[in-house]
C-alpha positions as CSV (number, residue, x, y, z in Angstrom):
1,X,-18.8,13.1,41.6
2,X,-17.1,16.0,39.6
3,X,-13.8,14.2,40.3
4,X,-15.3,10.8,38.9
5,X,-16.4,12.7,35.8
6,X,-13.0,14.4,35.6
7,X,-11.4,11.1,35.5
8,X,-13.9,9.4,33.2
9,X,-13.3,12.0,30.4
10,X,-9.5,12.1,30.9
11,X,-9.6,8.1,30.3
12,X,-11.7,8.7,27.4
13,X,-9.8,11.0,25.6
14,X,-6.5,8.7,26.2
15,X,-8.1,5.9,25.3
16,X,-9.6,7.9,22.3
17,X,-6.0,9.3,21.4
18,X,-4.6,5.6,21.8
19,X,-7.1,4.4,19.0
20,X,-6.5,7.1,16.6
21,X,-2.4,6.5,17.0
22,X,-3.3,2.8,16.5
23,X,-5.3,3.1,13.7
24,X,-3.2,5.4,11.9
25,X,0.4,3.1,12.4
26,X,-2.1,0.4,11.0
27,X,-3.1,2.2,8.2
28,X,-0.9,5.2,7.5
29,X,-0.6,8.0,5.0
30,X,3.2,8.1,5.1
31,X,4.9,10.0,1.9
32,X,1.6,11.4,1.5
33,X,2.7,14.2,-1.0
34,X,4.5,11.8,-3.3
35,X,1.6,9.7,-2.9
36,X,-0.9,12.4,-4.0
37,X,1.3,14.4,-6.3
38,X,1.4,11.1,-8.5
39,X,-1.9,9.6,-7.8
40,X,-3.1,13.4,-9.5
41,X,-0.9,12.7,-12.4
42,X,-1.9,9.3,-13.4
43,X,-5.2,9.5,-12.2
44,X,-5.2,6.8,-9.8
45,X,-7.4,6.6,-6.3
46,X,-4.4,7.4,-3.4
47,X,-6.1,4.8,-1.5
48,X,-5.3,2.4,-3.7
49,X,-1.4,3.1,-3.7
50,X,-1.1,3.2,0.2
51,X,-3.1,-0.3,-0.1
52,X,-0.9,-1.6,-3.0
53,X,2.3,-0.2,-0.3
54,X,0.9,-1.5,2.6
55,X,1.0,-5.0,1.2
56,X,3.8,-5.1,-0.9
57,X,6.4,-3.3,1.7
58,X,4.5,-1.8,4.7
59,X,6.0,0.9,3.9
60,X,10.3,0.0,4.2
61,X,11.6,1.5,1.4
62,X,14.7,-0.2,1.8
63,X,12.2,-3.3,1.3
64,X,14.0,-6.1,-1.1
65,X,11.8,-9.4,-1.7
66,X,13.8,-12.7,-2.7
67,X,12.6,-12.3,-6.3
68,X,14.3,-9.1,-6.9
69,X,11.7,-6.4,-6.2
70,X,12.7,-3.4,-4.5
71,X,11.3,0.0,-2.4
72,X,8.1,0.9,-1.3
73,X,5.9,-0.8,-4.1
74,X,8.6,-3.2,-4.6
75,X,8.9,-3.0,-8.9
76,X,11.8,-5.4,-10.5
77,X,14.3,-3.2,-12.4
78,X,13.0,-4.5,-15.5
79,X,9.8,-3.3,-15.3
80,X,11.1,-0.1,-13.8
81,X,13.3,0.6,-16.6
82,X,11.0,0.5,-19.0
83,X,8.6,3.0,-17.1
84,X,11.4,5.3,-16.4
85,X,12.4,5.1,-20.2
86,X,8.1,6.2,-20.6
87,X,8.2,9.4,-18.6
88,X,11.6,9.9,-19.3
89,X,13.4,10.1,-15.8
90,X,16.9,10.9,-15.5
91,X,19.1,8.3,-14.5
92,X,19.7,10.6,-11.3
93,X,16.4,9.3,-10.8
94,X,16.2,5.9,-11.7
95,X,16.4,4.6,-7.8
96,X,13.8,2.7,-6.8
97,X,15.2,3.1,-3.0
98,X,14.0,6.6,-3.6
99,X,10.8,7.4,-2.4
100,X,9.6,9.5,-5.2
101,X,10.8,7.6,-8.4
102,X,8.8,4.7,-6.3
103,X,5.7,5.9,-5.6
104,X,5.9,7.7,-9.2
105,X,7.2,4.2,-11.2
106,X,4.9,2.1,-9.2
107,X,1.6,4.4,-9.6
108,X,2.3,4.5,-13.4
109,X,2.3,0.5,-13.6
110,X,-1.0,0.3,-11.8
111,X,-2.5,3.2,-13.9
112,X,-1.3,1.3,-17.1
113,X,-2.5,-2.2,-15.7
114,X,-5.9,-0.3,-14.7
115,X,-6.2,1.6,-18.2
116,X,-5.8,-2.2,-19.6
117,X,-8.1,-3.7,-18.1
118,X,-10.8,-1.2,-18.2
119,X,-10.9,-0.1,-14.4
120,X,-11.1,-3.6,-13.3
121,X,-9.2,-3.3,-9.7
122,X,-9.1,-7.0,-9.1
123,X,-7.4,-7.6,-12.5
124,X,-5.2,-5.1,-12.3
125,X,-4.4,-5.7,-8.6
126,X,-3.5,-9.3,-9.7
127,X,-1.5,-8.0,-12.4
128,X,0.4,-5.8,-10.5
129,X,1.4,-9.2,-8.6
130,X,1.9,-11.9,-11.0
131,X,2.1,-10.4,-15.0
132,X,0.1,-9.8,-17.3
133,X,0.0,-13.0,-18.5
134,X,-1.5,-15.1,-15.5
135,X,-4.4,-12.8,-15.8
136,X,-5.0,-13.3,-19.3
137,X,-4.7,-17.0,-18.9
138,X,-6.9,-16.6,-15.8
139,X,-9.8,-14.4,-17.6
140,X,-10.7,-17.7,-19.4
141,X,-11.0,-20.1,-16.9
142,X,-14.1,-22.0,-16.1
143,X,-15.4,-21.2,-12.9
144,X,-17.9,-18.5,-12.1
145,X,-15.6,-15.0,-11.4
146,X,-12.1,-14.1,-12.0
147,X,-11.1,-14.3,-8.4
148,X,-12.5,-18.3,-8.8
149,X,-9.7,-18.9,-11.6
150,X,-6.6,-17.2,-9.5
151,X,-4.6,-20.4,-9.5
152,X,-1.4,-18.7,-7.5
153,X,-2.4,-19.0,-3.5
154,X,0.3,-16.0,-3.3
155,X,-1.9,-13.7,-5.9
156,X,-5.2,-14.8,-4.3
157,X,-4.3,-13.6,-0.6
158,X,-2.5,-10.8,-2.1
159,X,-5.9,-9.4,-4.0
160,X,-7.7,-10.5,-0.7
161,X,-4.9,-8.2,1.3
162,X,-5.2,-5.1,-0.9
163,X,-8.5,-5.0,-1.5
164,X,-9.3,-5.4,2.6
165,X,-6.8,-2.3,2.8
166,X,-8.9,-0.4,0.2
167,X,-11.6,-1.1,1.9
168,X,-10.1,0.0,4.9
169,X,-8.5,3.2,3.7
170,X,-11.4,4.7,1.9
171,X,-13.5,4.2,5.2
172,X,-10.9,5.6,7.8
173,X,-10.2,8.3,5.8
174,X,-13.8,9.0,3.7
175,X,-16.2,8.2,5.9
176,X,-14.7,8.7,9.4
177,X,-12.4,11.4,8.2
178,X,-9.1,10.3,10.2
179,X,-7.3,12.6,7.9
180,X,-7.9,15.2,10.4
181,X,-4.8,14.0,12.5
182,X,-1.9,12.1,10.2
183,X,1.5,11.3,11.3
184,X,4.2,12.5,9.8
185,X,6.4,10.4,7.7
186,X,9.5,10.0,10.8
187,X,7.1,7.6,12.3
188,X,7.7,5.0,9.5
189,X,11.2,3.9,11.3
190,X,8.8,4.4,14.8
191,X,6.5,1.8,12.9
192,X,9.6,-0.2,11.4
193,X,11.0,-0.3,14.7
194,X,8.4,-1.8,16.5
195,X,7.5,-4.3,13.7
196,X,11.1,-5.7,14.0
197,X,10.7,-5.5,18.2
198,X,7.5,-7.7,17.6
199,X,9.1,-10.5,15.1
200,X,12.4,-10.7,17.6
201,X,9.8,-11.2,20.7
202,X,7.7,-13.7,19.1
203,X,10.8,-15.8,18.1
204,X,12.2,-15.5,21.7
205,X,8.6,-17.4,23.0
């Protein structure tokens, strides 16, 4: 009987382990100093940039879309430029490869686009995707809500993605306080790694 117990708990706790491991490779807190140094700064909720990171580059910062965009939260150089020239960043720093000028470029747009549009996360979310100019087009539509009058598929499952992240992070990490064990930031190319194993093995069947 006490072996049966023994064994029970053991399984538990692996199983337990497993879950915790999974969830946080699912929904990590990678470059988590960056992340909160800058989130401080700008006064944006950190949640929010590991969601807006999640979505645009899982977190690759080698990451480069078709269209140009590039790093973690995946900015074009033009709109980079112009934040850099706003805090005034070296052009040692002007690398959007780099981690830090990332995370710091990237949670300065998202402040700005937030500050514009008076808190409104879905606006500003769908900013952060498609311009500034979508949304204001989109604001006067005629159906009921905002989200209604998102005419790009590509913005409406992106605003669907992020805020399902939100969601997500806040409750991992604020209400079932996962914090307690994070991985460290080596197990992005662990996560990376496995991603890439996944896509090869599903094109091989």
């Amino acid at each position: 009987m006490a072996k049966t117990t023994k064994k029970f708990i053991s399984l538990f706790v692996i199983l337990l382990l497993g879950l915790v491991l999974v969830l946080n490779l699912t929904f990590p807190m990678f470059y988590k100093e960056e992340v909160e140094l800058y989130a401080d700064i700008f006064s944006v909720d950190k949640y929010l940039i590991y969601s807006i990171m999640k979505a645009e580059s899982n977190f690759d910062k080698d990451a480069t879309s078709n269209k140009g965009a590039k790093g973690l939260m995946q900015l074009l150089d033009s709109t980079s430029e112009e934040i850099f020239d706003d805090l005034n960043v070296s052009r040692d720093y002007r690398n959007l490869y780099l981690p830090e000028s990332n995370i710091m470029a990237g949670t300065y747009y998202i402040s700005r686009l937030l500050d514009k549009y008076d808190g409104n996360l879905q606006k500003a979310i769908a900013a952060y995707n498609s311009g500034m100019s979508n949304v204001e087009s989109w604001e006067n539509g005629h159906k009921n809500t905002f989200k209604e009058n998102i005419e790009f598929k590509e913005t409406s499952n992106y605003l669907n993605k992020v805020e399902v992240y939100h969601f997500a992070y806040k409750f991992l990490y604020e209400k079932m306080n996962l914090s307690f064990v994070l991985l460290p930031d080596f197990f992005v190319s662990i996560k990376l790694a496995l991603i890439n194993f996944l896509r090869s093995f599903r094109r091989m069947i």
